[in-house]
C-alpha positions in Angstrom: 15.1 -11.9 16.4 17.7 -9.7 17.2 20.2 -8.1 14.4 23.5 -8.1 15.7 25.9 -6.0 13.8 26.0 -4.4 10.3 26.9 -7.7 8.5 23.8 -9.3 9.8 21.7 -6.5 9.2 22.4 -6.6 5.5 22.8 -10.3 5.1 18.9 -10.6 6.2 17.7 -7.6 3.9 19.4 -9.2 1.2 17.6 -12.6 2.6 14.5 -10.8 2.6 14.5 -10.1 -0.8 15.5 -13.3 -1.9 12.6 -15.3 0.0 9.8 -12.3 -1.3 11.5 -12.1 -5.0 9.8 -15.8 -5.7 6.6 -14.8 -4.0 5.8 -11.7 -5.3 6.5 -12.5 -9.1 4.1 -15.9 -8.4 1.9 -13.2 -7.0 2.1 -10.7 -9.5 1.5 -13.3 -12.2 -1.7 -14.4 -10.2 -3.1 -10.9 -10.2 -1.9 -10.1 -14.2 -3.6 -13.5 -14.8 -7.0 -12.4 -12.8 -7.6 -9.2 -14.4 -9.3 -10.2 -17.6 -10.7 -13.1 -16.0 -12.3 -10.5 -13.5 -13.1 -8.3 -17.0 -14.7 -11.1 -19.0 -16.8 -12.3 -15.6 -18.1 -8.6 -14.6 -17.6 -7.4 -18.1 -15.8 -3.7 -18.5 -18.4 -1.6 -16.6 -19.1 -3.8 -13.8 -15.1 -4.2 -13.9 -14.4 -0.5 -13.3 -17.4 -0.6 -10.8 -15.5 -3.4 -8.7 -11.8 -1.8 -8.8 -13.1 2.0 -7.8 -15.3 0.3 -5.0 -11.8 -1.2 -3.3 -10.3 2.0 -3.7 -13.3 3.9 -1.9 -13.4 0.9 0.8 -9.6 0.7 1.6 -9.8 4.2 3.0 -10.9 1.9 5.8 -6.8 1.6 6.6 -7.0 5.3 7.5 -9.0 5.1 10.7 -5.9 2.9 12.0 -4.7 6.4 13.4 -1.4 5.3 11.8 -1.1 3.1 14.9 0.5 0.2 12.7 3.5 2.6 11.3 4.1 3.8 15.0 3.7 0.0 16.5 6.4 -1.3 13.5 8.4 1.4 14.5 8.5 0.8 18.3 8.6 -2.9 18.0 11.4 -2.3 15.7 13.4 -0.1 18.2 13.1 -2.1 21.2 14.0 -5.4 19.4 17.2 -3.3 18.6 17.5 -3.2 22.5 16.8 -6.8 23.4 13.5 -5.1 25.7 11.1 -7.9 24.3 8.4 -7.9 27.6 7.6 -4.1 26.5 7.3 -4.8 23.0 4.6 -7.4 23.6 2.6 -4.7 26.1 3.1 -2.7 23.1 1.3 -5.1 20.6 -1.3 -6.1 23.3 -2.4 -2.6 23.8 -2.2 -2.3 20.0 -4.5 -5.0 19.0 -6.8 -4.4 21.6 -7.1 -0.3 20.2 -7.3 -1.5 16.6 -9.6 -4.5 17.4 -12.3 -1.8 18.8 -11.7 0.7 16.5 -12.6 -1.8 13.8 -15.8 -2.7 15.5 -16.7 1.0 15.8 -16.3 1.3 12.6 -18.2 -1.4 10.9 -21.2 -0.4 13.4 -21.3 3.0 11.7 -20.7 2.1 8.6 -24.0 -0.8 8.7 -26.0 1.8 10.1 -25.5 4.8 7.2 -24.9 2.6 3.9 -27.9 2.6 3.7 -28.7 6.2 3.4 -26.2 6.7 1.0 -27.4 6.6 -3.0 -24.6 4.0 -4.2 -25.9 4.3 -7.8 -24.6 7.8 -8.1 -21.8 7.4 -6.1 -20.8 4.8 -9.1 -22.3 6.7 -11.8 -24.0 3.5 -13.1 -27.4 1.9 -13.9 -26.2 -1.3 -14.9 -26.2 -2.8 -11.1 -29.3 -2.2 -9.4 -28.9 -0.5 -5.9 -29.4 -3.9 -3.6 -26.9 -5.7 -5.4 -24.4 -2.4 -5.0 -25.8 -2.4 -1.1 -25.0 -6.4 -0.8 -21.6 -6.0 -2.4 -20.6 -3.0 -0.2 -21.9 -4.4 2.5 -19.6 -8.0 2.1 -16.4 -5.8 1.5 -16.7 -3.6 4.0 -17.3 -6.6 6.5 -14.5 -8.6 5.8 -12.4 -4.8 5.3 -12.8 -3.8 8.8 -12.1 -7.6 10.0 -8.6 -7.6 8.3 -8.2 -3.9 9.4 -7.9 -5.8 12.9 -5.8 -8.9 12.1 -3.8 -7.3 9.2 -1.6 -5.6 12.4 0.1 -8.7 11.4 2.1 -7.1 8.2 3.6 -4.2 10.9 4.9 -7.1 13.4 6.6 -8.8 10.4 8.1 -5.7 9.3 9.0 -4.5 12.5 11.4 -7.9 12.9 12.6 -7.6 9.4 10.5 -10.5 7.9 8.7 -8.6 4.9 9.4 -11.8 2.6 6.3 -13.9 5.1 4.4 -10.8 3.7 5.1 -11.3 0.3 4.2 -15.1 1.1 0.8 -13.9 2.4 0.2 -12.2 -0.8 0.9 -14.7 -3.2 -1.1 -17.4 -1.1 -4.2 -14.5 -1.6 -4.0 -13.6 -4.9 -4.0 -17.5 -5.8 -7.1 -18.3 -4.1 -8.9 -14.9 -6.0 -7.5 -16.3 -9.1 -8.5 -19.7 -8.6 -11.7 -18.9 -7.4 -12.4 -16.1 -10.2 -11.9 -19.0 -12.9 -14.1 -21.2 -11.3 -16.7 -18.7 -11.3 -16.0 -17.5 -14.8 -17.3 -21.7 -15.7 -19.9 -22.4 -13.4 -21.4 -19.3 -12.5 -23.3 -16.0 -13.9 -21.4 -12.3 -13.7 -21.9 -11.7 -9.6 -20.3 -9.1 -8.4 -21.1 -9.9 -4.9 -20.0 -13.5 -5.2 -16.4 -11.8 -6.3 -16.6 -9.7 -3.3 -17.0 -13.0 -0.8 -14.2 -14.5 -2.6 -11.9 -11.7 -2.4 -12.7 -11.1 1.8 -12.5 -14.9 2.5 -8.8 -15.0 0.5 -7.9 -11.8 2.5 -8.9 -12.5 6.1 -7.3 -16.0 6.0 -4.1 -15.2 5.0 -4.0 -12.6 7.8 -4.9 -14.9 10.5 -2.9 -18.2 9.4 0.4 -15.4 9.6 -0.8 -14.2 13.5 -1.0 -17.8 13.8 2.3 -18.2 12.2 4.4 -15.1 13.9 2.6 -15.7 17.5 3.9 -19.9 17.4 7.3 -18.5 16.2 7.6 -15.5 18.7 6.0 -16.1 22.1 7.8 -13.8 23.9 6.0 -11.2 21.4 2.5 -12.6 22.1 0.3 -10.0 23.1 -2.7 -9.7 26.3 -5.7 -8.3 25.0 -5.1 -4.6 27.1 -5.5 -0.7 26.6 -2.2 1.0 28.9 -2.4 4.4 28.5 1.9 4.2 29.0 1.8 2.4 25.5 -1.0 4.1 23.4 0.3 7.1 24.1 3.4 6.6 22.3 2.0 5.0 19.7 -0.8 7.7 18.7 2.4 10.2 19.2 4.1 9.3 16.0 1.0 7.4 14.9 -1.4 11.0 14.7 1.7 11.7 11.9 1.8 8.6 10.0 -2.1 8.9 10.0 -2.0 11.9 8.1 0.3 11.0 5.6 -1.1 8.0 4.9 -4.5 9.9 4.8 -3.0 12.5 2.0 -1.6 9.3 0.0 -4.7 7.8 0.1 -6.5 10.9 -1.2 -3.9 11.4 -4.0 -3.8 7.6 -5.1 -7.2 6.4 -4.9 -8.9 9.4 -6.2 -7.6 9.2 -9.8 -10.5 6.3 -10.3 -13.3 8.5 -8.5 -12.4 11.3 -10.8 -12.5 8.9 -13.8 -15.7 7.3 -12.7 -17.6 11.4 -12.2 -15.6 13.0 -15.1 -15.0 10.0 -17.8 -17.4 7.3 -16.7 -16.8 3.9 -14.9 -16.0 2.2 -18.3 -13.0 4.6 -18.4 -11.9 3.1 -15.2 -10.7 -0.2 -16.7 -8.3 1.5 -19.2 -6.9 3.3 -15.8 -6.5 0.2 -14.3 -4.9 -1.9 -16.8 -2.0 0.9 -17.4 -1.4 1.1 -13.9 -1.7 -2.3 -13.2 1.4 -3.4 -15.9 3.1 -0.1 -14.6 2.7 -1.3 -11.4 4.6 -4.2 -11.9 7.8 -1.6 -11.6 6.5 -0.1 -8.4 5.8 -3.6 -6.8 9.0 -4.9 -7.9 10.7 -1.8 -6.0 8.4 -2.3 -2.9 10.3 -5.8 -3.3 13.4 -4.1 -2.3 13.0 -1.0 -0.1 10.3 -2.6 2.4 12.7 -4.4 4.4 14.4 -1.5 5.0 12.3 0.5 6.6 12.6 -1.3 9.8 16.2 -2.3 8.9 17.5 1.4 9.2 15.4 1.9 12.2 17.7 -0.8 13.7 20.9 0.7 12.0 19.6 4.2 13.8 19.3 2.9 17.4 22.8 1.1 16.9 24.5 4.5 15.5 24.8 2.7 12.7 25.3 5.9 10.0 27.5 4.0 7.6 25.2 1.2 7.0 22.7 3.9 6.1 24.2 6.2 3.8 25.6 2.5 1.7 22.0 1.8 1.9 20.7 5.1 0.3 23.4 5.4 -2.2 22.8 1.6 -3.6 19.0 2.5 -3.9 19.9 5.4 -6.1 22.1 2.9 -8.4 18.6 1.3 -8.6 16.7 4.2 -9.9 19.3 4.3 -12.7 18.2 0.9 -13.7 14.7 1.6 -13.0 14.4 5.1 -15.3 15.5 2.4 -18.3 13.2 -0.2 -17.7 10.6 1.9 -17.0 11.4 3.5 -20.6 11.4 -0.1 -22.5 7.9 -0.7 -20.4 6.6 2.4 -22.0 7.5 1.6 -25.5 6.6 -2.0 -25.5 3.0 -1.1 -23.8 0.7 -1.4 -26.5 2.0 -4.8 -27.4 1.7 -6.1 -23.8 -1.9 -4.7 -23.0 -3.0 -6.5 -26.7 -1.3 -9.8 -25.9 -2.7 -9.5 -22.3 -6.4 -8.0 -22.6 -7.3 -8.2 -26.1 -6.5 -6.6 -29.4 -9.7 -4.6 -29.4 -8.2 -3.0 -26.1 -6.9 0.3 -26.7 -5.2 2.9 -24.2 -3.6 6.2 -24.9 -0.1 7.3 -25.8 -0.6 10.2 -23.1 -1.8 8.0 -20.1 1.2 5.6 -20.9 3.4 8.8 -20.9 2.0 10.1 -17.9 2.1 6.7 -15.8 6.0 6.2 -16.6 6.7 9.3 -15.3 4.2 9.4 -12.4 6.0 5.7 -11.3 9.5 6.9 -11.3 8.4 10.0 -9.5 6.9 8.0 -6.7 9.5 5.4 -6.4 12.1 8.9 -6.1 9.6 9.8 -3.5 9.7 6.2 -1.8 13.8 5.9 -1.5 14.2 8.9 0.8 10.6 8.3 2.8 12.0 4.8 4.0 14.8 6.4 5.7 12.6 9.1 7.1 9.8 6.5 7.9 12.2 4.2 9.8 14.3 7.0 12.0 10.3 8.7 12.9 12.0 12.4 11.1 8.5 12.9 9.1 7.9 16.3 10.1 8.4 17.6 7.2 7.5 14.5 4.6 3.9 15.4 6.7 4.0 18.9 5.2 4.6 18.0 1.7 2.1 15.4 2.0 -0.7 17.6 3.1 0.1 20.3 0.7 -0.4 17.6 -1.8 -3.3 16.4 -0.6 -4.9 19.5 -0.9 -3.8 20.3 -4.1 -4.4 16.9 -5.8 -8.1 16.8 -6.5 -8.2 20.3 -7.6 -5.5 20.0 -10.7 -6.8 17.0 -11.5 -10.2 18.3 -12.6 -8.9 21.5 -13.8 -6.4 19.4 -16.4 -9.5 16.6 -17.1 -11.8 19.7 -18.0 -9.3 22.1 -19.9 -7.6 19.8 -21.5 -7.4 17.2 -24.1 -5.5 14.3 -22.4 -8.9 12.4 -21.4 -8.0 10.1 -18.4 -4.1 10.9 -18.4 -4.8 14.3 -16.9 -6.1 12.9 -13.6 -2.6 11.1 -13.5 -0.4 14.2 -14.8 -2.6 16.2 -11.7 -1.2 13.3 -9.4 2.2 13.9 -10.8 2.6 17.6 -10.1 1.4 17.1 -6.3 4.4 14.9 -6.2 6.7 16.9 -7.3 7.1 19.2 -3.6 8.4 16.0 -2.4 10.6 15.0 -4.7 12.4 18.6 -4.4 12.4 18.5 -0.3 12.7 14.9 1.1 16.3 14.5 -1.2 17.0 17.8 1.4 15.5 16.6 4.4 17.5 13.2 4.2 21.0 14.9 4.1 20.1 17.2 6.9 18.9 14.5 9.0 22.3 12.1 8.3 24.7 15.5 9.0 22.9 15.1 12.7 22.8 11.7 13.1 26.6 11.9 11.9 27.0 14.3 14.8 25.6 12.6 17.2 27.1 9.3 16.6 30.5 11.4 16.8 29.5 13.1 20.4 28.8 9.6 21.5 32.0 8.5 20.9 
C-alpha cells in the first residue's frame, strides 16, 4: 500500500483507529476479565510470581538489536517511494537475522537455567524449584519462537495497519481468558499449565498474521537471506532503537523485581492491579499514536511538514483530555479495584497518586518520541534514555528504603527518571521541524 497525498495519509490513521478502537476495548476487557481469574487459580503469591516472571522473560525482545524499529522504519520509507523489490530484500534479510538470533538464544538460555537458583530470584518457597524450572523453561520457549515470527507487528506498522495488530491482540487475550476459566473448573492451581496456555495463544496469533500480511502482500514476501547491503542499514539505526528500548525495559519492568526483593512477591499483585486499570489510559493512547509512527515517517519522505505539525498539535488537545480522565480514574480507584478484585483488596492512596502521574508523564514522553521514532532523529531521546536507565534502579531503592510510601516509591523512582525527557524531547521536536521546515523550503 502506498499513501498518496495528505488526505489519504490522515483518512487511513483515522481508519486505523477506528478498526483497533473495537479490538482493543474487546481486548482490554478480556485481560481486565483474566486477572482475578488468573488470582483466584494461582492465588496472590503465585499470581505475583507469574506477572514478574513475564517481565524478567520479555527482556527477550531486547536481543532483537532493535532490528524491528529499524526494519518498520525502512519498510516504511521505501513504501513512501513505491521501491517494493528492496523492501522485501529488506524483510528477507531481517527474518533470517532475527530467526537465528532467536535460536542462539534459546540454546543459551536451555543450557544455564539450570544453574540459576530460581527460588531466590522469586523470593519464594511456595513453588518448588522444578516446577519454577518447567514454567521458565515453557515461556522462554515459546518467547524466543514469537521473538522470530512477532517481526510481524513491524511489517504491519511499517504499512500503516496497526488496527490487524490490535486484531491479533484481542484474538490472544480471548484464548488466555477462555482457557484460564476452563482451568479455574477443571483443573488444580498450575502455573506451568498457565504458562503453555499463554505461549500457544501468543505464537498463533503471530503466525496466522504472517500468514495473513504475506497472502495480502506478495510483493513484500521475503527469501530466507543475510545481505550484508541490508543488515547494515538496519543494525545502523537498529544499535539506537536497541538501546532505548533496553533503558525502557530496565525502567518499566524493574518496578516488580524491586517489589518482589524489597516488599515480597505478594506485593507484586497490588503493583499489578493499579497499573493494570491505569493502564487502561496508556493503552487507550497507544490506540491513537501507534499508527503514526510510520504515518509521519511517510509524511517526512514526502516533505510533508504541515501534516506533521497538525498531527503533533491535535495530540497535545489529547493530553488535555487525558490529564482529566486520568484525574476521575484516580478518584474513582478504590471503588473500581473493590468491584473488580474484591472488597478485601486494598491498595494505597500513594501508589494510586504516583501511577496517575507516572501515566501522564509517559504518555507526554510518548507524543514527541513518535515523531522522533518515525523521522530516525533519536540521538538525543537515546541520551535521555540511558541517563534514565542508569538512574532508575538506584532512586528506586533509595525512596523504597528511606521512605514510607511502601510500593509507590518504586513508581515515584520511575517517575523522576522520566522527567529529563519530558523537559528535552518537547525541545528536540521543535528543533527538528525548524529543519525539516528548511529543508522542505530549499527544495522548493
Amino acid at each position: 500500500m502506498t499513501i498518496a497525498d495528505s488526505k489519504g495519509r490522515t483518512r487511513n490513521y483515522f481508519l486505523q483507529i477506528t478498526g483497533a478502537a473495537f479490538y482493543k476495548a474487546v481486548a482490554m476487557l478480556a485481560s481486565f476479565l483474566a486477572v482475578p481469574l488468573m488470582m483466584r487459580y494461582l492465588g496472590e503469591e503465585q499470581f505475583g510470581i507469574w506477572s514478574t516472571l513475564l517481565a524478567v522473560l520479555s527482556w527477550v525482545v531486547l536481543f532483537d538489536l532493535g532490528i524491528g524499529n529499524g526494519l518498520r522504519n525502512k519498510v516504511a520509507e521505501l513504501n513512501a517511494k513505491g521501491e517494493m523489490e528492496d523492501a522485501a530484500v529488506y524483510i528477507g534479510s531481517a527474518y533470517t537475522l532475527l530467526g537465528l538470533i532467536a535460536f542462539f538464544l534459546w540454546f543459551i538460555f536451555t543450557i544455564t537455567a539450570y544453574w540459576i537458583p530460581w527460588r531466590v530470584v522469586f523470593n519464594t518457597n511456595s513453588l518448588t524449584a522444578e516446577v519454577l524450572r518447567e514454567t521458565i523453561f515453557v515461556v522462554a520457549f515459546f518467547l524466543a519462537l514469537n521473538f522470530w515470527v512477532g517481526l510481524v507487528a513491524a511489517l504491519l506498522g511499517a504499512i500503516q495497519k496497526t488496527s490487524l495488530i490490535a486484531l491479533g491482540q484481542l484474538v490472544n487475550n480471548l484464548i488466555v481468558l477462555t482457557a484460564v476459566f476452563i482451568l479455574s473448573k477443571f483443573s488444580e492451581a498450575s502455573i506451568i499449565f498457565l504458562a503453555y496456555v499463554y505461549g500457544v495463544a501468543l505464537v498463533s496469533v503471530n503466525v496466522f498474521l504472517n500468514v495473513y500480511f504475506f497472502w495480502k502482500h506478495p510483493e513484500l514476501r521475503p527469501r530466507l537471506c543475510l545481505s550484508k547491503k541490508q543488515i547494515n542499514p538496519l543494525l545502523g539505526i537498529g544499535i539506537k532503537f536497541f538501546i532505548i528500548q533496553l533503558a525502557v525495559l530496565v525502567i518499566f519492568t524493574t518496578d516488580k523485581i524491586l517489589i518482589t526483593q524489597i516488599f515480597g512477591p505478594e506485593y507484586v499483585a497490588q503493583y499489578e492491579v493499579v497499573a493494570k486499570l491505569f493502564g487502561v489510559i496508556i493503552f487507550l493512547h497507544n490506540l491513537i499514536s501507534a499508527p503514526l509512527w510510520s504515518a509521519y515517517t511517510d509524511a517526512y519522505h514526502r516533505n510533508d511538514v504541515s501534516w506533521i505539525k497538525r498531527m503533533l498539535r491535535l495530540q497535545l488537545i489529547i493530553f488535555v483530555g487525558i490529564i482529566f480522565i486520568t484525574g476521575i480514574l484516580a478518584v474513582s480507584s478504590h471503588f473500581l479495584v473493590r468491584n473488580w478484585i474484591s472488597g478485601d483488596f486494598v491498595i494505597s492512596n500513594n501508589l494510586v497518586i504516583s501511577m496517575s502521574i507516572f501515566v501522564l508523564i509517559s504518555i507526554w514522553n510518548n507524543i514527541y518520541a513518535m515523531f522522533l521514532n518515525g523521522v530516525g532523529e533519536i540521538k538525543i531521546q537515546l541520551y535521555t534514555a540511558i541517563v534514565a536507565m542508569f538512574i532508575n534502579i538506584p532512586i528506586s531503592i533509595f525512596l523504597a528504603k528511606s521512605t514510607e510510601l511502601g510500593v509507590a516509591a518504586i513508581v515515584v523512582g520511575t517517575i523522576c527518571s522520566l522527567f529529563i525527557g519530558a523537559l528535552i524531547l518537547p525541545i528536540q521536536v521543535f528543533h527538528t521541524l525548524n529543519l525539516f521546515k528548511s529543508k522542505v523550503i530549499e527544495c522548493q
